[in-house]
PLY file of the C-alpha trace (Angstrom):
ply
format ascii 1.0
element vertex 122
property float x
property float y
property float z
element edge 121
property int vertex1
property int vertex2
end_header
2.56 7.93 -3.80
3.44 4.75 -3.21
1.41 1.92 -5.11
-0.14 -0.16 -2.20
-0.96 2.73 -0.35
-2.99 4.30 -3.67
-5.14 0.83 -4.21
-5.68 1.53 -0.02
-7.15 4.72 -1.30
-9.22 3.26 -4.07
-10.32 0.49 -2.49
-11.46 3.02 0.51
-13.48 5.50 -1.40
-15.39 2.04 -3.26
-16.54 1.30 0.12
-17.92 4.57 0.93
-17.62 7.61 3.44
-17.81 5.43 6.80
-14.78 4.08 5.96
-15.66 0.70 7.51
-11.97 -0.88 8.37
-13.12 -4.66 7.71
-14.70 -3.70 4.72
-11.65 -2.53 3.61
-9.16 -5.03 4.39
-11.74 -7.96 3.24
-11.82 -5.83 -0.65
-7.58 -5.36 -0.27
-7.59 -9.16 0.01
-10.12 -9.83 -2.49
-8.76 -7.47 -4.93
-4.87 -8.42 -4.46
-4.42 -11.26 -2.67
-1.23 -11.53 -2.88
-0.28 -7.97 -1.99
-3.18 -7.76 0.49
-2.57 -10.81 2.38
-1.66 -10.39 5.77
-3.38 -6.61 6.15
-5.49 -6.39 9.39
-8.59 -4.55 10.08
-6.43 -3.58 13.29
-3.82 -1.67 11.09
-6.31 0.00 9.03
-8.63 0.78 11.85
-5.01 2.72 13.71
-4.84 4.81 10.38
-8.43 6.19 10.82
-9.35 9.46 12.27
-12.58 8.85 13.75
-12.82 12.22 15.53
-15.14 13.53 13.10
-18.80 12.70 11.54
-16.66 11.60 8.35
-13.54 9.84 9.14
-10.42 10.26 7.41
-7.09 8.81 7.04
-5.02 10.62 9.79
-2.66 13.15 8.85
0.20 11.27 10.92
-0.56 8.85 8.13
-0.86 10.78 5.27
2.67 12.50 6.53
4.52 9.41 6.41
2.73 8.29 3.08
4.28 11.06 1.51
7.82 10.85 3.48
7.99 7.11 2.35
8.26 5.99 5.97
7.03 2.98 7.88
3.02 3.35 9.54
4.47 4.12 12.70
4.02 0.95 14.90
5.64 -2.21 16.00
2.21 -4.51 16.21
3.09 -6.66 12.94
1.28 -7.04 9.77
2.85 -6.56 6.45
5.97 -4.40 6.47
6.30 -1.25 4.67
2.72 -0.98 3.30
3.23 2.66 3.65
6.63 3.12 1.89
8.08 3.84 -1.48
8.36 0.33 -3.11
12.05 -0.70 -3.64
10.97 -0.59 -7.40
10.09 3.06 -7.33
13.10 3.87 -4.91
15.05 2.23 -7.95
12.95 4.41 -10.89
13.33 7.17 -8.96
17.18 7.25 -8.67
17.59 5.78 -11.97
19.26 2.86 -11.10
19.89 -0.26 -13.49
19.62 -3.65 -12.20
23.13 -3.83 -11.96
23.31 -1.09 -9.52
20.68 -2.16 -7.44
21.99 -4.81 -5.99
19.28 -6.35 -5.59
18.34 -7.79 -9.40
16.18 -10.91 -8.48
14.32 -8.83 -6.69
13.77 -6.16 -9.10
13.25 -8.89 -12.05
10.30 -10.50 -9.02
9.03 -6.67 -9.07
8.66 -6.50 -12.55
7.38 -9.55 -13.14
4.67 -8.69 -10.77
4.12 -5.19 -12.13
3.66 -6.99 -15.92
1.00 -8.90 -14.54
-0.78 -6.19 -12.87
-0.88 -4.44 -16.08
-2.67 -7.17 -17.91
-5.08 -7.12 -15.14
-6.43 -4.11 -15.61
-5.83 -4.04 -19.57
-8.16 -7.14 -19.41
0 1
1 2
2 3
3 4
4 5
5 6
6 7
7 8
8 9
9 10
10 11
11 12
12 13
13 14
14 15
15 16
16 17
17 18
18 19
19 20
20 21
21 22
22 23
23 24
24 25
25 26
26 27
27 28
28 29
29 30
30 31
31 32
32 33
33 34
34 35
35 36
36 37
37 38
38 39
39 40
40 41
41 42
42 43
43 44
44 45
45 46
46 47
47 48
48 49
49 50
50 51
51 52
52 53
53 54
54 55
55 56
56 57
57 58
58 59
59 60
60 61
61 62
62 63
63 64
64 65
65 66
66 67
67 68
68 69
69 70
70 71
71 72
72 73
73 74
74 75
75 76
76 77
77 78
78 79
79 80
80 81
81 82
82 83
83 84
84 85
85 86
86 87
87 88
88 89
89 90
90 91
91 92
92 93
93 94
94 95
95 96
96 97
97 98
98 99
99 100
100 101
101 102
102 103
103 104
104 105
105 106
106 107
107 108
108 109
109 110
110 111
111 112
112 113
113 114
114 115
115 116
116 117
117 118
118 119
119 120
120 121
């Protein structure tokens, strides 16, 4: 699963069954700012199946969470929110830096991970 999209998740089921799309784009920001920044109530509200008493994310969604692909639209906000990190991508084929080709970015990526984890170790 790919780590934005599992805080998403969290921070959805903290604000309850109605699934209130402002209410969860105002905790993203709060709770990552940096991560968070530019998400829209407008992308989260397109993700939302509200065809039922008690909406859901919709399965196109949940699909291409688990594919790694893009959310599906061309209306902005932050780019690949959906989609396997470039960190994971790299974990997952067990690449070194080296190999990446991309080492200042996977040095920013860990950087950011090592502060994440004394986030929530604090």
């Amino acid at each position: 699963m790919p780590f934005c999209w599992a805080q998403i998740v969290i921070i959805a089921k903290q604000v309850g069954w109605q699934m209130g799309s402002s209410d969860i784009a105002n905790r993203l920001k709060s709770h990552d700012s940096v991560t968070f920044a530019q998400i829209s109530r407008n992308t989260i509200e397109g993700w939302i199946d509200w065809s039922s008493a008690k909406p859901w994310w919709k399965e196109s969604v949940l699909k291409r969470v688990e594919d790694g692909n893009n959310p599906g639209h061309n209306r902005g906000g932050r780019c690949g929110i959906l989609v396997r990190s470039r960190a994971e991508a790299i974990h997952h084929r067990r690449l070194t830096e080296a190999q990446s080709g991309y080492p200042e970015i996977v040095e920013a990526i860990k950087i950011r991970l090592k502060f994440l984890r004394q986030r929530c170790n604090s």
